[in-house]
C-alpha atoms as an extended CHARMM CRD file, in Angstrom:
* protein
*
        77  EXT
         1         1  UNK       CA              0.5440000000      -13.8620000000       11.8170000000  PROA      1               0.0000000000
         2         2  UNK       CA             -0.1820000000      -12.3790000000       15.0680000000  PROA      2               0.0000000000
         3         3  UNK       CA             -2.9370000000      -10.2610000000       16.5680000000  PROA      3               0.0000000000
         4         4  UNK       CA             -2.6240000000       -6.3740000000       15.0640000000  PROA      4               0.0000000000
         5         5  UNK       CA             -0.5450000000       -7.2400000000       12.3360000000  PROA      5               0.0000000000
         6         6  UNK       CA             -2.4560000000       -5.1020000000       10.1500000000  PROA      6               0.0000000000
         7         7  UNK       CA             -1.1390000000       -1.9580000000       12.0500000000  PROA      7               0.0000000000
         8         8  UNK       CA              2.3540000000       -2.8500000000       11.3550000000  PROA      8               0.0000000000
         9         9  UNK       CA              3.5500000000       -2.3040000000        8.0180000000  PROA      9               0.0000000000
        10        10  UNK       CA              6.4360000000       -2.1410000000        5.7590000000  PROA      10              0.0000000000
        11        11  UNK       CA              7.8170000000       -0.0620000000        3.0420000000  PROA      11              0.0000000000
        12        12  UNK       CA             10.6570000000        0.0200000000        1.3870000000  PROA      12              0.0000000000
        13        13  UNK       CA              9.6080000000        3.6500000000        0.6070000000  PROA      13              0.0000000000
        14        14  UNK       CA              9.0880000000        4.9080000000        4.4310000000  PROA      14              0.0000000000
        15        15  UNK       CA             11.5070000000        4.6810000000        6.9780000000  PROA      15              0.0000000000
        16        16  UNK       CA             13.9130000000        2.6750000000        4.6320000000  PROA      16              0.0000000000
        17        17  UNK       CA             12.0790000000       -0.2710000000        4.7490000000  PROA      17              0.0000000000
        18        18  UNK       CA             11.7830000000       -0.8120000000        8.7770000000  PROA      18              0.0000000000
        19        19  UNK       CA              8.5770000000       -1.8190000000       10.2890000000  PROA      19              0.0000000000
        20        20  UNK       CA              6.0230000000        1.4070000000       10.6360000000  PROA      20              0.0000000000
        21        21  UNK       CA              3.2640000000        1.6670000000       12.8150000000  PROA      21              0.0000000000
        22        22  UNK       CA             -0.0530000000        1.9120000000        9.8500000000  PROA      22              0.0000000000
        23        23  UNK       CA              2.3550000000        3.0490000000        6.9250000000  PROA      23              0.0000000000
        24        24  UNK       CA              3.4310000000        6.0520000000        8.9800000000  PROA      24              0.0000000000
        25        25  UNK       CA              6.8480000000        7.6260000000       10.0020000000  PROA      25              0.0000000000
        26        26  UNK       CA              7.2530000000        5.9930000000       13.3070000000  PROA      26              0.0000000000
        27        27  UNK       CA              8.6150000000        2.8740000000       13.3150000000  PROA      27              0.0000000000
        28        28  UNK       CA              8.4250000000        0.0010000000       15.8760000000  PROA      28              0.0000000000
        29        29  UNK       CA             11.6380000000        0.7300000000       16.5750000000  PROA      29              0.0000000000
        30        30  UNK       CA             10.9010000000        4.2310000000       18.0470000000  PROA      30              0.0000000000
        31        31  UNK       CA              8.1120000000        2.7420000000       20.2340000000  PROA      31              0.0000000000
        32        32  UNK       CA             10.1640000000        0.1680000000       21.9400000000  PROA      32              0.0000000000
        33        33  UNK       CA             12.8230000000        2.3640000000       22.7780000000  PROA      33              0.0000000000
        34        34  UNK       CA             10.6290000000        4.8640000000       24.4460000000  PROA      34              0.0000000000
        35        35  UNK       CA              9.3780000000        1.7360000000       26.3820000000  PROA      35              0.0000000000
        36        36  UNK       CA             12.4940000000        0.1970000000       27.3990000000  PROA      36              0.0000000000
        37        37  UNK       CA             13.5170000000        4.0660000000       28.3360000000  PROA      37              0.0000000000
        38        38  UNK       CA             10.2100000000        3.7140000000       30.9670000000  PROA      38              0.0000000000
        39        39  UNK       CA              8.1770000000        5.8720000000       29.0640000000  PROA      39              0.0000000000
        40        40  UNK       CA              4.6260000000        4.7470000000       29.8950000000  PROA      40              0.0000000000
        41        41  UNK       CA              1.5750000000        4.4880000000       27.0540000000  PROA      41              0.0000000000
        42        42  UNK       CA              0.3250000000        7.3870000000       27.9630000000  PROA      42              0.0000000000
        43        43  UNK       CA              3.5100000000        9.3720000000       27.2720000000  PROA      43              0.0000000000
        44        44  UNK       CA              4.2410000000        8.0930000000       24.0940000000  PROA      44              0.0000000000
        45        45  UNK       CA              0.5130000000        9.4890000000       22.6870000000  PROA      45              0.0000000000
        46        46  UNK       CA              0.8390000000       12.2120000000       24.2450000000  PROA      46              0.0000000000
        47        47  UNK       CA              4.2960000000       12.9880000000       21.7440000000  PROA      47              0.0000000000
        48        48  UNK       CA              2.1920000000       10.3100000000       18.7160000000  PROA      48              0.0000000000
        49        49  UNK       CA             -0.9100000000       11.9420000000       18.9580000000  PROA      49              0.0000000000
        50        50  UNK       CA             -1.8570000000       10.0300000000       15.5370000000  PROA      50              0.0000000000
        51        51  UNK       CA             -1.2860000000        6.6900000000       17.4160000000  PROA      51              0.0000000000
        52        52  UNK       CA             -3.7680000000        4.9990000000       19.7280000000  PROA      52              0.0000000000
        53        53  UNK       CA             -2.8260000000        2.2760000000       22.6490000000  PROA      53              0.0000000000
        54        54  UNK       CA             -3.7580000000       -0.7350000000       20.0210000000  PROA      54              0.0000000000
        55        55  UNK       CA             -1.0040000000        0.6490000000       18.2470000000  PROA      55              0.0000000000
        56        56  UNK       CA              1.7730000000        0.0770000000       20.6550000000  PROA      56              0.0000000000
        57        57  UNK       CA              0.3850000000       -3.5620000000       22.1450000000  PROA      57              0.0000000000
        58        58  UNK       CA              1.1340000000       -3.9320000000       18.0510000000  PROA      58              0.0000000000
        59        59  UNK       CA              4.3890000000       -3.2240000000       18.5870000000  PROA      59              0.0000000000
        60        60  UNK       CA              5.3200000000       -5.2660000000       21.3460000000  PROA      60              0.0000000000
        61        61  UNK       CA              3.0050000000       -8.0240000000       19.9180000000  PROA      61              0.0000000000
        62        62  UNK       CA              5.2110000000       -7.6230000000       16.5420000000  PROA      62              0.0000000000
        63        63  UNK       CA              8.5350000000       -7.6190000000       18.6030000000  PROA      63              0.0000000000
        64        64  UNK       CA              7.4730000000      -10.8650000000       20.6080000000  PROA      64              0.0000000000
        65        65  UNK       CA              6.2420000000      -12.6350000000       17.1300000000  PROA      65              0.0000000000
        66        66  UNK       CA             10.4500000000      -11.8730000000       16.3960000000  PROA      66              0.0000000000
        67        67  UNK       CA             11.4060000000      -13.3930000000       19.3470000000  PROA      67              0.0000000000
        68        68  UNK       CA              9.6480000000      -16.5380000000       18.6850000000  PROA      68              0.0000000000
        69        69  UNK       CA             11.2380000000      -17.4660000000       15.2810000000  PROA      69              0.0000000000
        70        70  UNK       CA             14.5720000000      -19.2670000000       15.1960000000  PROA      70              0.0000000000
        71        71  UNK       CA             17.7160000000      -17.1550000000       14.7860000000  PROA      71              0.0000000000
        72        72  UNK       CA             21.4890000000      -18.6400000000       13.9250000000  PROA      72              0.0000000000
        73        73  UNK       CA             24.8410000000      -16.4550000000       14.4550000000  PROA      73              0.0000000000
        74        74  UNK       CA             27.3500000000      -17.1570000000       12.3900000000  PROA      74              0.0000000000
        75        75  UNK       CA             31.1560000000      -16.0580000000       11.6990000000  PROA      75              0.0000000000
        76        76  UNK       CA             32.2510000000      -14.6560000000        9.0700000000  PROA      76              0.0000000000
        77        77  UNK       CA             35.6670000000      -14.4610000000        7.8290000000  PROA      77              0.0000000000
């Protein structure tokens, strides 16, 4: 488990299941595309005003953790 992973949760009742940012509506998801769009911290509160900066170092720490684990592609038929 990595550092803030008690800010990221998930549901299967919010968001259909994807990862959420303290059981709320915005998922992790949301965050890192407003980062990779160049949206800077201070941006995204200003639009989350529920969220605070720990929040989004949460989601890139959770995002990184995914990274690290070992993936496989496979074909299928």
């Amino acid at each position: 488990m990595y550092i803030g992973a008690e800010r990221i949760t998930v549901d299967n009742n919010i968001c259909n299941g994807k990862p959420t940012i303290r059981g709320k509506r915005i998922t992790v998801q949301t965050i890192l595309e407003f980062l990779s769009a160049g949206d800077s911290k201070e941006e995204i509160l200003k639009q989350y005003p529920t969220l605070v900066p720990e929040d989004i170092d949460a989601c890139l720490r959770f995002a990184a953790d995914l990274m690290g684990h070992q993936y496989s592609i496979k074909a299928i038929a």
